[in-house]
mmCIF file of the N, C-alpha and C atoms, coordinates in Angstrom:
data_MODEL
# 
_entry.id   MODEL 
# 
loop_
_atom_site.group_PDB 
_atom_site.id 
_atom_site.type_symbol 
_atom_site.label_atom_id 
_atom_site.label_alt_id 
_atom_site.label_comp_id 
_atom_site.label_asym_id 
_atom_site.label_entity_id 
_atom_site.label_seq_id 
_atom_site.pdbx_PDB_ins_code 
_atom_site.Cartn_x 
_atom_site.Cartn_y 
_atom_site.Cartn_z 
_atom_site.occupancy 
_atom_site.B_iso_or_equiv 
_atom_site.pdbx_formal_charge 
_atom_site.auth_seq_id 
_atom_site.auth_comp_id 
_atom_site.auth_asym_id 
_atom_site.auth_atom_id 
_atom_site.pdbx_PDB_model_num 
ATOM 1  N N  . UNK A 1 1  ? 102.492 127.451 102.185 1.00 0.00 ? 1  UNK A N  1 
ATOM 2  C CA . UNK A 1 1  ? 101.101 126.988 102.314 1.00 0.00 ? 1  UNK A CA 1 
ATOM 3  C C  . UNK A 1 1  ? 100.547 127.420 103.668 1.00 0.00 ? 1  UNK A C  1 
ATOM 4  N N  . UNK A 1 2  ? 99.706  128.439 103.689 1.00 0.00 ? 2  UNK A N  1 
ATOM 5  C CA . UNK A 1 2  ? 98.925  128.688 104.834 1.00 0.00 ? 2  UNK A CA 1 
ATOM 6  C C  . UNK A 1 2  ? 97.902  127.811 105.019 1.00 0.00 ? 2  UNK A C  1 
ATOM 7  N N  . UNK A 1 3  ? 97.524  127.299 104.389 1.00 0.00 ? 3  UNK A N  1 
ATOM 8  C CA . UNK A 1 3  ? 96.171  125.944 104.972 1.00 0.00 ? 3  UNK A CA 1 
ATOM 9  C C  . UNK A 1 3  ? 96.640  124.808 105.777 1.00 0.00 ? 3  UNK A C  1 
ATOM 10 N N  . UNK A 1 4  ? 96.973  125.230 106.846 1.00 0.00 ? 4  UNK A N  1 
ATOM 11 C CA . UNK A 1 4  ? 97.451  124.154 107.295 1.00 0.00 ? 4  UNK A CA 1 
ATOM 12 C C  . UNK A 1 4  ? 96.152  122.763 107.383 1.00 0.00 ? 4  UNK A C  1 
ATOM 13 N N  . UNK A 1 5  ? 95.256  123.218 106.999 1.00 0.00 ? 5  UNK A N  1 
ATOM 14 C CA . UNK A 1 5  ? 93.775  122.391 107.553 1.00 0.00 ? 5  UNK A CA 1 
ATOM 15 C C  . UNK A 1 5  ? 94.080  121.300 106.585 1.00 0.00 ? 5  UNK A C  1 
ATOM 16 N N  . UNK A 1 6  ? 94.175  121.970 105.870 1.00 0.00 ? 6  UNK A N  1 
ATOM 17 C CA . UNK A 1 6  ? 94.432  120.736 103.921 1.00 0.00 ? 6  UNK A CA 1 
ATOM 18 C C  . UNK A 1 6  ? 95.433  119.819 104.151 1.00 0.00 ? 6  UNK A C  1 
ATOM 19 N N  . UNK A 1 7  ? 96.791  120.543 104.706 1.00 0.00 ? 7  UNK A N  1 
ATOM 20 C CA . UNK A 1 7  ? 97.498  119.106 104.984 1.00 0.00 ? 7  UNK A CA 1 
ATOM 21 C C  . UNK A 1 7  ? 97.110  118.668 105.602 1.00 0.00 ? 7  UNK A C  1 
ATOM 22 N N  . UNK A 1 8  ? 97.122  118.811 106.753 1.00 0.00 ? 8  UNK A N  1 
ATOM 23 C CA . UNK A 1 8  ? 96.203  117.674 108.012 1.00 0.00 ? 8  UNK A CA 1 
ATOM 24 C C  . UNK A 1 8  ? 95.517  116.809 107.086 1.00 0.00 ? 8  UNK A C  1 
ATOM 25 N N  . UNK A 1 9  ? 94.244  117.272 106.295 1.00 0.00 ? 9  UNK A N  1 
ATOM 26 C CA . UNK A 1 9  ? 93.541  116.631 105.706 1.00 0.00 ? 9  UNK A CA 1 
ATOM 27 C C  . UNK A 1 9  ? 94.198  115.576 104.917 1.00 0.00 ? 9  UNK A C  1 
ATOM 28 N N  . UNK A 1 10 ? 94.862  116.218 104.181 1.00 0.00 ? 10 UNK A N  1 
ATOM 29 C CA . UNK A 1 10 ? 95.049  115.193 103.155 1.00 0.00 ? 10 UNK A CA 1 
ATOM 30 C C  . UNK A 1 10 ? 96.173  114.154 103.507 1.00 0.00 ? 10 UNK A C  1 
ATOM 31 N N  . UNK A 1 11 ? 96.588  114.700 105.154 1.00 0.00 ? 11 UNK A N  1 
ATOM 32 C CA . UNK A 1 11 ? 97.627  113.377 105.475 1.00 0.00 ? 11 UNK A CA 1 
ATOM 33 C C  . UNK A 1 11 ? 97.003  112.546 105.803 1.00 0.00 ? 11 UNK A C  1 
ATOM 34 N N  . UNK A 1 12 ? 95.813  112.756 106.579 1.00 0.00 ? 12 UNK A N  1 
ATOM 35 C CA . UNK A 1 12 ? 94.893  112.210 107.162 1.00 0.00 ? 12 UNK A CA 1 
ATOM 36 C C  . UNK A 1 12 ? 94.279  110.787 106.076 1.00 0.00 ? 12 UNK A C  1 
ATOM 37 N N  . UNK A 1 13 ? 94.427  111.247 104.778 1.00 0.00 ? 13 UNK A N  1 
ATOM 38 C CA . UNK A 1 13 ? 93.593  110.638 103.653 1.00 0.00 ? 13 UNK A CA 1 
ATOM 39 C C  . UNK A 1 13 ? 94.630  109.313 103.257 1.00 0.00 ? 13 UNK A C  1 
ATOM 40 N N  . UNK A 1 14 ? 95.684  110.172 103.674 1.00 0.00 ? 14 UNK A N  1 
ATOM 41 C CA . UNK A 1 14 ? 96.809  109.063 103.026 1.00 0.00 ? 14 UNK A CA 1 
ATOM 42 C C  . UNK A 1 14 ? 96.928  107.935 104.101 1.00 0.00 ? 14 UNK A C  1 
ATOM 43 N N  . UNK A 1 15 ? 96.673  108.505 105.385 1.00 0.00 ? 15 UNK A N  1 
ATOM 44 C CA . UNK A 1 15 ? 97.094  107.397 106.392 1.00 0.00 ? 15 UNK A CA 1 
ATOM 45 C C  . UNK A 1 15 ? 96.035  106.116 106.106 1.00 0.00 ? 15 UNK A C  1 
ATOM 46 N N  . UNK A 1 16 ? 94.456  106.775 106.340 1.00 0.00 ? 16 UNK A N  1 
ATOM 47 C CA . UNK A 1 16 ? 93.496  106.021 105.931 1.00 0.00 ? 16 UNK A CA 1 
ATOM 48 C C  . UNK A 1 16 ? 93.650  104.904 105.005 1.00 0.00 ? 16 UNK A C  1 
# 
């Protein structure tokens, strides 16, 4: 996975 932006994101979503 080169998007690293998306994980960020979507860890981001989970922490939330």
């Amino acid at each position: 996975l080169k998007n690293k932006k998306t994980i960020m994101y979507l860890f981001q979503n989970i922490l939330v």
